[in-house]
C-alpha positions in Angstrom: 17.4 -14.8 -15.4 14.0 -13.1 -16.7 13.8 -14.0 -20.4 12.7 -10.3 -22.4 11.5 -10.7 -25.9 12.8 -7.3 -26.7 16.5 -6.7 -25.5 15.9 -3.0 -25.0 13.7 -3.4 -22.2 16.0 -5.5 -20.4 16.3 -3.9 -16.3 19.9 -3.6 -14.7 17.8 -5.2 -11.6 17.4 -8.8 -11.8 14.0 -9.7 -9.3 15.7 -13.8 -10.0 18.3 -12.9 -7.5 16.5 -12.2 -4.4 13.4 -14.4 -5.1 12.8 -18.0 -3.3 12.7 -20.5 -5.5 8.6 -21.2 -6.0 8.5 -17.5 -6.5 11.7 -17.8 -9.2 9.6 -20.2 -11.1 6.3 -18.8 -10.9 7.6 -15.2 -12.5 10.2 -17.6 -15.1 7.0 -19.7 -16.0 5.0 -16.4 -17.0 3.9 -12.8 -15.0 0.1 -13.5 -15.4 0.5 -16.4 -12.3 2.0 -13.7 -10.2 -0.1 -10.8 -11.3 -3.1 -13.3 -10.7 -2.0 -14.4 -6.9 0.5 -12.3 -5.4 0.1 -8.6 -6.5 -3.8 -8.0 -5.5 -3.4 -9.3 -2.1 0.0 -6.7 -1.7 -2.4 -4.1 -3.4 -4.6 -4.9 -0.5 -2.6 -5.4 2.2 -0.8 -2.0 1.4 -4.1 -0.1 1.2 -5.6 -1.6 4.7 -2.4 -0.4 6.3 -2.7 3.1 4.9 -6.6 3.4 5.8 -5.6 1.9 9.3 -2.6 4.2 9.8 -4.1 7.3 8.3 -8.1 7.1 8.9 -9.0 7.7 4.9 -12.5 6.4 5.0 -13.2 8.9 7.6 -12.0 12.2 5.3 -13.9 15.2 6.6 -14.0 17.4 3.0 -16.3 18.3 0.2 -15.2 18.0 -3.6 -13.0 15.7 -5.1 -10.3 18.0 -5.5 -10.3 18.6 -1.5 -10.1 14.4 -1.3 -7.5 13.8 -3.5 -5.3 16.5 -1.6 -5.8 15.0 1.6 -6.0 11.4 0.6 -2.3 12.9 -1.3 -0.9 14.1 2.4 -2.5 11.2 4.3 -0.1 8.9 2.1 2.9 11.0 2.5 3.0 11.0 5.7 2.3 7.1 6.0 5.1 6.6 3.5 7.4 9.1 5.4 6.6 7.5 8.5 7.2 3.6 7.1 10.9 5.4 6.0 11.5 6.6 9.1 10.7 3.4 10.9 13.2 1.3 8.2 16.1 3.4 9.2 19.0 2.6 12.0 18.7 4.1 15.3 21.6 5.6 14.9 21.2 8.0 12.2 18.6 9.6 14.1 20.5 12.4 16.2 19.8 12.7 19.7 18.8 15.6 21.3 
């Protein structure tokens, strides 16, 4: 169980439940371990996927604007397609 100083921030989610034990005790003996090791290299890992999967560096646009648009539907459609790859076969209706 994740000890909160203030009660009214307590989550209905408990991450202790579905952790592995070294990872149990490194968020139990404090987040800054875990923000230090484990979320940069998932920050990472999830961004060289989506500039693998959706060719960012390449974007062919002038003006910020135009690049956060496209950078905005580059990511959707990674995202939609990492959802579609999670589901069952069988929900997928065949035509």
């Amino acid at each position: 169980m994740v000890k909160v100083k203030n009660p009214d921030q307590l989550n209905i989610f408990d991450p202790g439940d579905f952790l592995t034990p070294k990872r149990r005790q490194m968020l139990e003996s404090g987040r800054p371990g875990l923000f230090r090791k484990h979320i940069p290299a998932a920050v990472e890992a999830a961004m060289s996927e989506y500039d693998r999967r959706a060719g960012v560096k390449q974007l062919r646009v002038r003006d910020l604007k135009a690049v956060k648009f496209c950078a905005a539907l580059k990511a959707l459609g990674v995202n939609i397609f990492r959802a579609a790859g999670m589901m069952p076969e069988e929900v997928f209706c065949e035509a």
